[in-house]
mmCIF file as Biopython writes it, N, C-alpha, C and O atoms, coordinates in Angstrom:
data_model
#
loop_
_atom_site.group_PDB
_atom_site.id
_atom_site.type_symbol
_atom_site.label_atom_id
_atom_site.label_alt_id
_atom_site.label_comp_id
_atom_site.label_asym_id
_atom_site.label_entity_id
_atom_site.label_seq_id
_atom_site.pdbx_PDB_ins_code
_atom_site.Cartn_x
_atom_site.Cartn_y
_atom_site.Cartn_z
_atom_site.occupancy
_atom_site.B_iso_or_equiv
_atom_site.auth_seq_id
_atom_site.auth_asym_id
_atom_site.pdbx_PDB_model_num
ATOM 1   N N  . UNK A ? 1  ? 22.721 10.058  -16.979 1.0 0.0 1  A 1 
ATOM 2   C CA . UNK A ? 1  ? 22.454 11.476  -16.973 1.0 0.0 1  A 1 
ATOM 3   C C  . UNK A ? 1  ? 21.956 11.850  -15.589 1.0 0.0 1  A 1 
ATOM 4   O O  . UNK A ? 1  ? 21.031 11.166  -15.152 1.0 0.0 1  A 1 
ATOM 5   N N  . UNK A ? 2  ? 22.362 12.694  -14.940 1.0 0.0 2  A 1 
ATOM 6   C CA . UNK A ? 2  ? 22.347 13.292  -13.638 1.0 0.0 2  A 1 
ATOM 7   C C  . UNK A ? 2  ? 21.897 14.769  -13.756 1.0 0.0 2  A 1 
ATOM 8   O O  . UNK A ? 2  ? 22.589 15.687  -14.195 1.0 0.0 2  A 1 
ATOM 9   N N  . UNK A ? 3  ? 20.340 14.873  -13.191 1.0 0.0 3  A 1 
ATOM 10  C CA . UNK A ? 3  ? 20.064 16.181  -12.737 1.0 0.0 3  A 1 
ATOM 11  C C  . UNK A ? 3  ? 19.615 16.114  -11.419 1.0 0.0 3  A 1 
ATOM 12  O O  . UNK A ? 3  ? 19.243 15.173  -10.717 1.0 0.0 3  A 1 
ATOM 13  N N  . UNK A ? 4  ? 19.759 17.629  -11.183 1.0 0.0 4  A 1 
ATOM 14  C CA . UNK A ? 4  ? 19.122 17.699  -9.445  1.0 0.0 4  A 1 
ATOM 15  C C  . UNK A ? 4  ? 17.730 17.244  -9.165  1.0 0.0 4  A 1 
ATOM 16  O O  . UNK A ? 4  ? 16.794 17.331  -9.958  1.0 0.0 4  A 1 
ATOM 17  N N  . UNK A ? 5  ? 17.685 16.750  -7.955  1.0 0.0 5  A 1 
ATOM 18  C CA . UNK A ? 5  ? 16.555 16.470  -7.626  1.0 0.0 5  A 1 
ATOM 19  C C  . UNK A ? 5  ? 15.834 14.655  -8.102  1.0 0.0 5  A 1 
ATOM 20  O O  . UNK A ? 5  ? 14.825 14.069  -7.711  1.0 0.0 5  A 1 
ATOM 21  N N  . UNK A ? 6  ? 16.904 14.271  -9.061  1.0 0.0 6  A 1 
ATOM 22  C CA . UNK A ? 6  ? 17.309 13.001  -9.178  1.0 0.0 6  A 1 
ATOM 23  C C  . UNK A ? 6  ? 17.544 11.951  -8.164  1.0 0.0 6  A 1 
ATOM 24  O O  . UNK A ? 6  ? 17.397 12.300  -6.992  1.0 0.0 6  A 1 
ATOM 25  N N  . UNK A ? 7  ? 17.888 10.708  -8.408  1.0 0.0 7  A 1 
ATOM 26  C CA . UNK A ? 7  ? 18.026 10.044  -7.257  1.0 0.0 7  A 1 
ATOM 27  C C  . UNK A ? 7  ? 18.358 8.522   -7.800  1.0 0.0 7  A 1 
ATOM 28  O O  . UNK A ? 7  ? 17.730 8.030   -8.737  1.0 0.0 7  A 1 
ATOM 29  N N  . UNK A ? 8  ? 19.094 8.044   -7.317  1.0 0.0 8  A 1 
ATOM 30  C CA . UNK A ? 8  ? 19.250 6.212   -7.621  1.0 0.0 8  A 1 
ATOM 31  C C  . UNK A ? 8  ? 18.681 5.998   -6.776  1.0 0.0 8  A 1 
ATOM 32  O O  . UNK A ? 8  ? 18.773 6.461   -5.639  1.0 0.0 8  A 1 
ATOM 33  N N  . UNK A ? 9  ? 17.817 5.069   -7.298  1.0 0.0 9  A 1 
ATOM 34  C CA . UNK A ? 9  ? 16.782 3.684   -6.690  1.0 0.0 9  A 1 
ATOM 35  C C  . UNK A ? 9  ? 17.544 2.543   -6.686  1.0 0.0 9  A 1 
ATOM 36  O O  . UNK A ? 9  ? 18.025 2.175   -7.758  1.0 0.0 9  A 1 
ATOM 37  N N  . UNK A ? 10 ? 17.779 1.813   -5.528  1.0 0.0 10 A 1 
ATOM 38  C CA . UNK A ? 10 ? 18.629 0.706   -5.650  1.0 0.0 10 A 1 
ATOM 39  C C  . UNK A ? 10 ? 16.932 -0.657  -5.648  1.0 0.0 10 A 1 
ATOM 40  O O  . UNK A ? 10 ? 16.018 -0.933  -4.872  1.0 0.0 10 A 1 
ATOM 41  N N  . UNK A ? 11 ? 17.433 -1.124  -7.119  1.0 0.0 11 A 1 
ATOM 42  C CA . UNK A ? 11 ? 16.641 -2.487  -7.185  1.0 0.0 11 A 1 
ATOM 43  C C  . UNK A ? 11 ? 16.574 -3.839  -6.569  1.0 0.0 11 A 1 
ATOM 44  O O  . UNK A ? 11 ? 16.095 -4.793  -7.181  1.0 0.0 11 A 1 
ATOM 45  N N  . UNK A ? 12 ? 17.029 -3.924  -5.418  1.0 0.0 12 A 1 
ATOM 46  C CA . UNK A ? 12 ? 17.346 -5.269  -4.669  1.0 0.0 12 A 1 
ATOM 47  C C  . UNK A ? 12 ? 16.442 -6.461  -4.651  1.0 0.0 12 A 1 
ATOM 48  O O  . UNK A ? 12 ? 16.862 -7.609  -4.800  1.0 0.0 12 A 1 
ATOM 49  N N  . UNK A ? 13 ? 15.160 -6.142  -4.461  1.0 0.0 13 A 1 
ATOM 50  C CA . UNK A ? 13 ? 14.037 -7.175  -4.619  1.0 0.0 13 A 1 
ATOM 51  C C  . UNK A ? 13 ? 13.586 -7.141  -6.066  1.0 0.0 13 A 1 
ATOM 52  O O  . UNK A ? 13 ? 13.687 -6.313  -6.971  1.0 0.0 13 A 1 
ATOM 53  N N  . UNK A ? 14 ? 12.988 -8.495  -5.934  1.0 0.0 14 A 1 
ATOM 54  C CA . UNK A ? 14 ? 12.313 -9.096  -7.345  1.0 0.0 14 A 1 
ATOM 55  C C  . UNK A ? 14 ? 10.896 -8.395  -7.453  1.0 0.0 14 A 1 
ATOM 56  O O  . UNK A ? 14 ? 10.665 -7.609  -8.372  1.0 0.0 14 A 1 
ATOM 57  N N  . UNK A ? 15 ? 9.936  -8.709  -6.466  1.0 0.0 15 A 1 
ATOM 58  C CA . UNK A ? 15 ? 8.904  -7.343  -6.326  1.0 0.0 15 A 1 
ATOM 59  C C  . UNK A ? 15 ? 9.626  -6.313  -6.731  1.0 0.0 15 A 1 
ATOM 60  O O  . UNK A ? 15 ? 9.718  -6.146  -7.947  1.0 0.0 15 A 1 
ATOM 61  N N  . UNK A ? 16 ? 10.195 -5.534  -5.972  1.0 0.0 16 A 1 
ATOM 62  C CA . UNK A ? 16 ? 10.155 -3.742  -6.495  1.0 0.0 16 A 1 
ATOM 63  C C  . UNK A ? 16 ? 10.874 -3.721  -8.454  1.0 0.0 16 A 1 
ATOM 64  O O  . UNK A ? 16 ? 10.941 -2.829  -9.299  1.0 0.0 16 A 1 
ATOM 65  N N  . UNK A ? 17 ? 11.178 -4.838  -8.445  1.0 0.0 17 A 1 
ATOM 66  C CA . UNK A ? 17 ? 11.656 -4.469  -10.243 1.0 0.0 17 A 1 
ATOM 67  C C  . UNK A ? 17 ? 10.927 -5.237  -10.971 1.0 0.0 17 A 1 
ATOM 68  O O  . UNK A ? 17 ? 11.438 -5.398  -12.079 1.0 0.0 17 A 1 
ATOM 69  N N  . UNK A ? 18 ? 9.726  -5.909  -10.797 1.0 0.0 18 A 1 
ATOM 70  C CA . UNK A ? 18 ? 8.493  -6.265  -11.390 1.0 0.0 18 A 1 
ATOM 71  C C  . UNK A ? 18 ? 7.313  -5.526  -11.452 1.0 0.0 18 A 1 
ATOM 72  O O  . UNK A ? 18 ? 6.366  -5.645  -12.230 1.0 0.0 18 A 1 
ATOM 73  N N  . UNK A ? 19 ? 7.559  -4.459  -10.194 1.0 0.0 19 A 1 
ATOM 74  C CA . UNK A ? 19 ? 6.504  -3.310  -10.122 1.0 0.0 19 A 1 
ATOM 75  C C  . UNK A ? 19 ? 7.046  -2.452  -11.509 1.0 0.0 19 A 1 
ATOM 76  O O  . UNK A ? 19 ? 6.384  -2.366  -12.544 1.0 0.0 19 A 1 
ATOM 77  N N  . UNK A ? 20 ? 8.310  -1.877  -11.311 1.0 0.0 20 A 1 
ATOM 78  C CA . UNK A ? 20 ? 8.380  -0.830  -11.817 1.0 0.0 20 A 1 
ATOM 79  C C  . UNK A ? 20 ? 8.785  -1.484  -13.178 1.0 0.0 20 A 1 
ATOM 80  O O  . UNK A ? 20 ? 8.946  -0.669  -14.086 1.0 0.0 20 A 1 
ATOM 81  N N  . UNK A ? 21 ? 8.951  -2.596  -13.446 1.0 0.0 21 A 1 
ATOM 82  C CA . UNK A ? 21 ? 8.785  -2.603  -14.775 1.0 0.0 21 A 1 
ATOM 83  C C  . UNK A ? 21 ? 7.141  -3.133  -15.741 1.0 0.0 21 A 1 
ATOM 84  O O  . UNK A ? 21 ? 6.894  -3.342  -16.929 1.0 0.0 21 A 1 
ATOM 85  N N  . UNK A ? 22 ? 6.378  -3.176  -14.538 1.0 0.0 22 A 1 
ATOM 86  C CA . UNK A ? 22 ? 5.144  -3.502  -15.230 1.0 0.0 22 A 1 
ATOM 87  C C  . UNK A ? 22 ? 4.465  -1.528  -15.303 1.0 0.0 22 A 1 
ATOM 88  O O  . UNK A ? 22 ? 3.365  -1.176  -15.728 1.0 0.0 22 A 1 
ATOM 89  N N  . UNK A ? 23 ? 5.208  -0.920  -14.926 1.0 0.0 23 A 1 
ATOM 90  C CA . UNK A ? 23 ? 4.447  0.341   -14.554 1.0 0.0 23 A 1 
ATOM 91  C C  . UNK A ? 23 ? 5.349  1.185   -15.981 1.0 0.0 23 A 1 
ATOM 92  O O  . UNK A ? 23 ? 4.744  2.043   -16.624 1.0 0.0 23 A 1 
ATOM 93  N N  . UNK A ? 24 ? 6.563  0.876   -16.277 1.0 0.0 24 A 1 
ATOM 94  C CA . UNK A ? 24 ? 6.966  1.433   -17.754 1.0 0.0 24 A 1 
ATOM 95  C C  . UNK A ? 24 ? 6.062  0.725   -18.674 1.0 0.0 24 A 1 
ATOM 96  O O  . UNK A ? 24 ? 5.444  1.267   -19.590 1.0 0.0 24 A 1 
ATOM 97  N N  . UNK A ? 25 ? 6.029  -0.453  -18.386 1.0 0.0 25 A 1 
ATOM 98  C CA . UNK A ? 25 ? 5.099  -1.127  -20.040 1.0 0.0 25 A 1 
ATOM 99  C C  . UNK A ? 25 ? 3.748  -0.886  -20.065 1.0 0.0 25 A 1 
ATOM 100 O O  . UNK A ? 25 ? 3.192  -1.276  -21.091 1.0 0.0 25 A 1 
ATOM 101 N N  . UNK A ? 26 ? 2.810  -0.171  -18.944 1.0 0.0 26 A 1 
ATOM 102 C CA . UNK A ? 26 ? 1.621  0.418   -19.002 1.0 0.0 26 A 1 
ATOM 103 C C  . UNK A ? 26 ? 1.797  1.973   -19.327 1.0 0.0 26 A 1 
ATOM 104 O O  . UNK A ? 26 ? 0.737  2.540   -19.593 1.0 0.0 26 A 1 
ATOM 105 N N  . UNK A ? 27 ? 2.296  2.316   -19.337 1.0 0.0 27 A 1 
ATOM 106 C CA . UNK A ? 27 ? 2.684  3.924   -20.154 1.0 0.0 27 A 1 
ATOM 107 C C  . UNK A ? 27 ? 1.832  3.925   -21.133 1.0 0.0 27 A 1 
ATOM 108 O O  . UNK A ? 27 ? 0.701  4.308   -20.831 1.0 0.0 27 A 1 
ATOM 109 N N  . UNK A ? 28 ? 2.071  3.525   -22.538 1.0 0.0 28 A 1 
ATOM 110 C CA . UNK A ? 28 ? 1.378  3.544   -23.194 1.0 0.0 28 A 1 
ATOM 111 C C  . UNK A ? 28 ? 0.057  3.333   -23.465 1.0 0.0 28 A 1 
ATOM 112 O O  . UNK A ? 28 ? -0.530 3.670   -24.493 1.0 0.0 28 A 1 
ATOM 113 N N  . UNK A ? 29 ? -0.526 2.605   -22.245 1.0 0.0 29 A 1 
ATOM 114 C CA . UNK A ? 29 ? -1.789 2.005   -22.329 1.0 0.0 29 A 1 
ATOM 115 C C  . UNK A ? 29 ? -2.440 3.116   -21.647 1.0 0.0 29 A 1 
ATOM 116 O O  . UNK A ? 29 ? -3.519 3.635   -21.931 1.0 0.0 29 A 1 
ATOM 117 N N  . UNK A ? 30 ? -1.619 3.411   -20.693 1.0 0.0 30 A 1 
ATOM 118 C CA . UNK A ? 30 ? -2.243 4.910   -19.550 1.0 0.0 30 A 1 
ATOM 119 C C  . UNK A ? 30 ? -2.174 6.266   -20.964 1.0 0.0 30 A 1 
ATOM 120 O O  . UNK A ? 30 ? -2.876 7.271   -21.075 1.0 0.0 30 A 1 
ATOM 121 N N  . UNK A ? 31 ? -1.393 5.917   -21.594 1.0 0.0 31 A 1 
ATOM 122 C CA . UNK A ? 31 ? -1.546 7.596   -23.029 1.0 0.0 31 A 1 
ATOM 123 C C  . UNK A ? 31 ? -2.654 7.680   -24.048 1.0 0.0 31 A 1 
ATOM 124 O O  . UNK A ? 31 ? -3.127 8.670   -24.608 1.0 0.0 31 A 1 
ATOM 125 N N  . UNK A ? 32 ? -3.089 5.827   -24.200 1.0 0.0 32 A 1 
ATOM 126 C CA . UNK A ? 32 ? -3.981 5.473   -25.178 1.0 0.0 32 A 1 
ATOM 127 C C  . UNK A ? 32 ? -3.256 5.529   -26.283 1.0 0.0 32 A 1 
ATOM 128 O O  . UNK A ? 32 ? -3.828 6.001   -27.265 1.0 0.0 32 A 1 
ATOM 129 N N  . UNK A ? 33 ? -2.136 5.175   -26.407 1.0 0.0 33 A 1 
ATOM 130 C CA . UNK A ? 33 ? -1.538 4.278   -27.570 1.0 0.0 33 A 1 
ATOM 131 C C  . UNK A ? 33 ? -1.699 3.274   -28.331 1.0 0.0 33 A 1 
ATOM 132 O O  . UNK A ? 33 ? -1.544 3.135   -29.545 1.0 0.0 33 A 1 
ATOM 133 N N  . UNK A ? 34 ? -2.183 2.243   -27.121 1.0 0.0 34 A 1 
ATOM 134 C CA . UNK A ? 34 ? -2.042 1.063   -27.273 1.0 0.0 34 A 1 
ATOM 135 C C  . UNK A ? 34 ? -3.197 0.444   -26.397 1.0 0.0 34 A 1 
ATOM 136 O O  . UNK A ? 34 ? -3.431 1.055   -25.353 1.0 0.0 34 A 1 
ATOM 137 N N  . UNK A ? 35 ? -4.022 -0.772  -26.685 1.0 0.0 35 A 1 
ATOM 138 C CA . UNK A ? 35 ? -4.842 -1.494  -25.385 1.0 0.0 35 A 1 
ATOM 139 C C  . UNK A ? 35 ? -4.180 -2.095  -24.399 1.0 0.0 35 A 1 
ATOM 140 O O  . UNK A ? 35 ? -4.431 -1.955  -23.202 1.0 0.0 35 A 1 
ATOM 141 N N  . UNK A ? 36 ? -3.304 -2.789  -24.878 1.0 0.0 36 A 1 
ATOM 142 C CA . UNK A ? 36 ? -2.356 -3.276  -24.159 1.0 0.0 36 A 1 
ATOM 143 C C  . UNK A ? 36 ? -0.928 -3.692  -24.243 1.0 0.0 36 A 1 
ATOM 144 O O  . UNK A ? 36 ? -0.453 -4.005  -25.334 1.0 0.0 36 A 1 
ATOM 145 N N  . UNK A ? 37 ? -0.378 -3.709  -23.399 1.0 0.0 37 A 1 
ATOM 146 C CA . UNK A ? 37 ? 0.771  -3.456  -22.990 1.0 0.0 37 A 1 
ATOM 147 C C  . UNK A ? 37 ? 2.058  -3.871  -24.378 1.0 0.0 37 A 1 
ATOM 148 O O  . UNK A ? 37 ? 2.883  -3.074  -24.824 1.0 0.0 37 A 1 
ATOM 149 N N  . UNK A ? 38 ? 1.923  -4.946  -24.697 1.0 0.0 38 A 1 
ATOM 150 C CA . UNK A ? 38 ? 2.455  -6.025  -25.919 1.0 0.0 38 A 1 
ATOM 151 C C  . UNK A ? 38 ? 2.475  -5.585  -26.768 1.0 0.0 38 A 1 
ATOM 152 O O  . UNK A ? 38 ? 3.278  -6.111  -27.538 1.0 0.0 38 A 1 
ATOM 153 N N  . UNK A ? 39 ? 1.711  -4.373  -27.341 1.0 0.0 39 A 1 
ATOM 154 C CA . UNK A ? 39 ? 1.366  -4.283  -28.257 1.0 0.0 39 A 1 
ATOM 155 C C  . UNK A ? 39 ? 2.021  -2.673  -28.964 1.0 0.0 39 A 1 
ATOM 156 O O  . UNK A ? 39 ? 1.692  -2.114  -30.010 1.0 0.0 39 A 1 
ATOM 157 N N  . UNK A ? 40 ? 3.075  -2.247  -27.884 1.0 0.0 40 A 1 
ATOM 158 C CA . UNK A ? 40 ? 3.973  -1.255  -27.888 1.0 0.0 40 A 1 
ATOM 159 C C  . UNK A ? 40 ? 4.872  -1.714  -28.765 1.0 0.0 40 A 1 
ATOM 160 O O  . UNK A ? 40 ? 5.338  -2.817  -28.479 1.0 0.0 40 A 1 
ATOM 161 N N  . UNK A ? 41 ? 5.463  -0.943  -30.260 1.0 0.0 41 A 1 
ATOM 162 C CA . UNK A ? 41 ? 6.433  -1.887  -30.690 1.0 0.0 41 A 1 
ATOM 163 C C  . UNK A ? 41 ? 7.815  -1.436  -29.812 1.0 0.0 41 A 1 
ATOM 164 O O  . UNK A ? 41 ? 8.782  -2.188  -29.936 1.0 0.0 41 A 1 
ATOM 165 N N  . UNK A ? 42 ? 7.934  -0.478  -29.102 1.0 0.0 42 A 1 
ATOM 166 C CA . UNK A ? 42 ? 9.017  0.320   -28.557 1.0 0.0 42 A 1 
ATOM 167 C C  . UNK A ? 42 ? 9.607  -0.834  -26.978 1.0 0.0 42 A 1 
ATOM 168 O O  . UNK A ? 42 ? 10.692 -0.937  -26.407 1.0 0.0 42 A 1 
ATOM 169 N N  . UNK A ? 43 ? 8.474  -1.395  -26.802 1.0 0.0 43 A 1 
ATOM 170 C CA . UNK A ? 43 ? 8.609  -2.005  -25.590 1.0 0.0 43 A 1 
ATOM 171 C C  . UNK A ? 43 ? 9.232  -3.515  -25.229 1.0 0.0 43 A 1 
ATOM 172 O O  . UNK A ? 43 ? 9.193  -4.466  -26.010 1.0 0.0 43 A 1 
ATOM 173 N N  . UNK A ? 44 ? 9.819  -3.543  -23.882 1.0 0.0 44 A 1 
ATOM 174 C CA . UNK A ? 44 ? 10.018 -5.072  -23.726 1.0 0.0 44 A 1 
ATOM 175 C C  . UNK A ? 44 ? 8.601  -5.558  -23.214 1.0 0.0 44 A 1 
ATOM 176 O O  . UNK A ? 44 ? 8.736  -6.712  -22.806 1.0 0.0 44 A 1 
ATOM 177 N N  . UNK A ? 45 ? 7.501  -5.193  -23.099 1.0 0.0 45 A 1 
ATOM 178 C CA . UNK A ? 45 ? 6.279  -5.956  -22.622 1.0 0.0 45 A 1 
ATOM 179 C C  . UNK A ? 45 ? 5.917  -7.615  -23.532 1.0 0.0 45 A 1 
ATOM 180 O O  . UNK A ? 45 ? 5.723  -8.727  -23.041 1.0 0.0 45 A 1 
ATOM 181 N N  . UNK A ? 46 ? 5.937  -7.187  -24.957 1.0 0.0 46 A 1 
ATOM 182 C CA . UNK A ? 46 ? 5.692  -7.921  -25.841 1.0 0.0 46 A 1 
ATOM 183 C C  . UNK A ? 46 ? 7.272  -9.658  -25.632 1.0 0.0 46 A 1 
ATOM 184 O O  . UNK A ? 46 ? 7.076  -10.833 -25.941 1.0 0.0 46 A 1 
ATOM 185 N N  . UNK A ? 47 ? 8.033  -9.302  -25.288 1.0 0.0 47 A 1 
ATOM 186 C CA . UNK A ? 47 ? 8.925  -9.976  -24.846 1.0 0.0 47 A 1 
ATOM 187 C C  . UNK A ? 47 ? 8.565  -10.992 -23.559 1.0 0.0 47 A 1 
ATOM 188 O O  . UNK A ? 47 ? 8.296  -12.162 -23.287 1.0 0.0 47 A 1 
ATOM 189 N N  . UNK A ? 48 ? 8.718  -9.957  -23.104 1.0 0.0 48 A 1 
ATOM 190 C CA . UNK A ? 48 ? 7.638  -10.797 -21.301 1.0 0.0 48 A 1 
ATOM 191 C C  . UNK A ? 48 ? 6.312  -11.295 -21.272 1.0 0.0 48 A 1 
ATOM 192 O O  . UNK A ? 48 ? 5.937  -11.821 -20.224 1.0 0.0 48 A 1 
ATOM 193 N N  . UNK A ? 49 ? 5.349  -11.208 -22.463 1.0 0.0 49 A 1 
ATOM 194 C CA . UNK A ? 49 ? 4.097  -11.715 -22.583 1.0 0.0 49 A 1 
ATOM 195 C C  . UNK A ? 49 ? 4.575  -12.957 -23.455 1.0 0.0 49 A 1 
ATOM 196 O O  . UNK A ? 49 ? 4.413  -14.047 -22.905 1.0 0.0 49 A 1 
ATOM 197 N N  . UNK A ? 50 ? 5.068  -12.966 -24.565 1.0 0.0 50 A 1 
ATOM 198 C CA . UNK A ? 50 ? 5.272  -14.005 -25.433 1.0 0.0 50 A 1 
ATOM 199 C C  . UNK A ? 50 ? 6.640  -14.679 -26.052 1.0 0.0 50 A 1 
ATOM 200 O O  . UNK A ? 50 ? 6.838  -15.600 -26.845 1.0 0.0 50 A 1 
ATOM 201 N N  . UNK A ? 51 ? 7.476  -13.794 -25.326 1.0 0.0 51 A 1 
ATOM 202 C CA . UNK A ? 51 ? 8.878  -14.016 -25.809 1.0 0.0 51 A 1 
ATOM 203 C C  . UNK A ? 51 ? 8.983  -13.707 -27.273 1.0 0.0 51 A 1 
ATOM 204 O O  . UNK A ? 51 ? 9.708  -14.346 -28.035 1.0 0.0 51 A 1 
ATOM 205 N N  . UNK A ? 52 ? 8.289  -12.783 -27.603 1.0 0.0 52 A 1 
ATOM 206 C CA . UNK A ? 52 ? 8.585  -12.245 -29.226 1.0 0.0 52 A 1 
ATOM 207 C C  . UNK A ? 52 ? 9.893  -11.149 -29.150 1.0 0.0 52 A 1 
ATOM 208 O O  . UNK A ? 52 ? 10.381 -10.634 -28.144 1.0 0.0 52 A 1 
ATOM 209 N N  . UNK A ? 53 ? 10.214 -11.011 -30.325 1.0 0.0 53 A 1 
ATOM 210 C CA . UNK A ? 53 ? 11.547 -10.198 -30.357 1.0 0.0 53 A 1 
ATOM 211 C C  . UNK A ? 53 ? 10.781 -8.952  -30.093 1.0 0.0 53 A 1 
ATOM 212 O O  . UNK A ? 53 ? 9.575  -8.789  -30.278 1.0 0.0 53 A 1 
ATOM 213 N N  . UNK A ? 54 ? 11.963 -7.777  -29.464 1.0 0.0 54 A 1 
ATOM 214 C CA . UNK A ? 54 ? 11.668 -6.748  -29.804 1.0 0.0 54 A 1 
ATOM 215 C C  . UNK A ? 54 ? 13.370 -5.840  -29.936 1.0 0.0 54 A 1 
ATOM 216 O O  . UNK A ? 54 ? 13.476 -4.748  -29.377 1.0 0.0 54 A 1 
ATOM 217 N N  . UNK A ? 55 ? 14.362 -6.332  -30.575 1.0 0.0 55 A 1 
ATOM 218 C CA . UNK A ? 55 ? 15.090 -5.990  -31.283 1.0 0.0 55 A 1 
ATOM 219 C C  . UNK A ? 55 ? 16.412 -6.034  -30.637 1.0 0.0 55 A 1 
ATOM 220 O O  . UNK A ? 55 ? 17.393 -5.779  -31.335 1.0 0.0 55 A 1 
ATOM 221 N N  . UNK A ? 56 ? 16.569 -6.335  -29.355 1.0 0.0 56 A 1 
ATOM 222 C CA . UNK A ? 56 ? 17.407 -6.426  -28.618 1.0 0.0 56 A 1 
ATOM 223 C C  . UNK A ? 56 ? 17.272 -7.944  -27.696 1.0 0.0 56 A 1 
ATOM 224 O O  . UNK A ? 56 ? 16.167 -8.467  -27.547 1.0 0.0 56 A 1 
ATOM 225 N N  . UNK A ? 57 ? 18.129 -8.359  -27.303 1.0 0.0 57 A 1 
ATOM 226 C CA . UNK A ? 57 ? 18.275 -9.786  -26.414 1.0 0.0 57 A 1 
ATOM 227 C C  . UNK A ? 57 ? 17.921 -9.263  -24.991 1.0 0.0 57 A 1 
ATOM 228 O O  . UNK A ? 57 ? 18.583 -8.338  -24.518 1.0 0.0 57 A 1 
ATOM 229 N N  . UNK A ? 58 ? 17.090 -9.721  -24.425 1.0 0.0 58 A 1 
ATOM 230 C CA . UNK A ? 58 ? 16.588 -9.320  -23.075 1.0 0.0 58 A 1 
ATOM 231 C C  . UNK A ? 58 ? 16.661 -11.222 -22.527 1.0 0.0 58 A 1 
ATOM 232 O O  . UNK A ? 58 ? 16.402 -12.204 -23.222 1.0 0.0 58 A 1 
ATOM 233 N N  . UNK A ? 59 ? 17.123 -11.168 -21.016 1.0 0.0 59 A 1 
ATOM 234 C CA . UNK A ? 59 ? 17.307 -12.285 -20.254 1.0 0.0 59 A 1 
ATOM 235 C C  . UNK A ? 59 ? 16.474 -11.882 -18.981 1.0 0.0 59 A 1 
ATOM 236 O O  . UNK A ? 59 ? 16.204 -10.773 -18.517 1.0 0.0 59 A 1 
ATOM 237 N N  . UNK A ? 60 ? 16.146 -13.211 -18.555 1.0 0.0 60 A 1 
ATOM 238 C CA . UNK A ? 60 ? 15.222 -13.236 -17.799 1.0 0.0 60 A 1 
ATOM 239 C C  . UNK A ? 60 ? 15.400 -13.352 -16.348 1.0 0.0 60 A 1 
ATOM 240 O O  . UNK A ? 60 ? 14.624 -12.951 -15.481 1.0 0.0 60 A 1 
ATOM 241 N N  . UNK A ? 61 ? 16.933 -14.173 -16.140 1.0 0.0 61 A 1 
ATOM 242 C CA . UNK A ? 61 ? 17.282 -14.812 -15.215 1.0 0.0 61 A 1 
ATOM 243 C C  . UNK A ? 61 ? 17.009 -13.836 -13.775 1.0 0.0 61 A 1 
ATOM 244 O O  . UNK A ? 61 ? 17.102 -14.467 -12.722 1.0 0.0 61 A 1 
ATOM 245 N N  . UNK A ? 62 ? 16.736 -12.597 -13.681 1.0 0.0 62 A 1 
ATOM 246 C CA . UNK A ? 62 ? 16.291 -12.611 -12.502 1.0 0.0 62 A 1 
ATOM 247 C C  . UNK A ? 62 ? 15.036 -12.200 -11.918 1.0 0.0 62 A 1 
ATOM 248 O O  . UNK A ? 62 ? 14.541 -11.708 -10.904 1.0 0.0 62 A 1 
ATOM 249 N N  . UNK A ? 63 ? 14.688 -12.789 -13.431 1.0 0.0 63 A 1 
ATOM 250 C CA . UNK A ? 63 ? 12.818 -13.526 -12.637 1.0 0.0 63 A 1 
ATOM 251 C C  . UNK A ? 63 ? 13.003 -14.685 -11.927 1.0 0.0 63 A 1 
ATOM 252 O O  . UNK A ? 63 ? 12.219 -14.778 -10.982 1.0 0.0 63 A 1 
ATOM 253 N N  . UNK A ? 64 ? 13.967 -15.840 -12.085 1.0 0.0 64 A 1 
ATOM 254 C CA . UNK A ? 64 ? 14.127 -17.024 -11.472 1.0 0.0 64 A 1 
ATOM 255 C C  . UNK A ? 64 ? 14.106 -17.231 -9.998  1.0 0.0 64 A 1 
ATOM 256 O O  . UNK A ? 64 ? 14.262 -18.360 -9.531  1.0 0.0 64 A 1 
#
C-alpha cells in the first residue's frame, strides 16, 4: 500500500532490522498492553524470545 509521503526503507544490515524489529515488538509494552514484549499474542517477539509458535513459520536465517 502506497501513500504520499511514504517511503521504502531498504533493510541491508543486520543492525538496522534488529532495531526496527525490536522497536515493533515494544509497541505494546510502550501502550501498556503488555509488560513485556512475548507476551503480545499478535506478535513475533514471543517467537524470538522462546521459539514458541505464534501461528505462522518465521525463519531466522538472517540473524546468522
Amino acid at each position: 500500500l502506497w501513500q504520499p509521503g511514504n517511503w521504502t526503507v531498504l533493510m541491508d544490515e543486520t543492525v538496522s532490522m534488529e532495531h526496527r524489529l525490536r522497536y515493533m515488538h515494544e509497541n505494546p509494552v510502550r501502550a501498556g498492553l503488555v509488560r513485556v514484549d512475548h507476551d503480545w499474542p499478535w506478535s513475533s517477539a514471543g517467537w524470538y524470545f522462546d521459539r514458541s509458535s505464534v501461528g505462522i513459520r518465521l525463519d531466522a536465517d538472517w540473524m546468522d
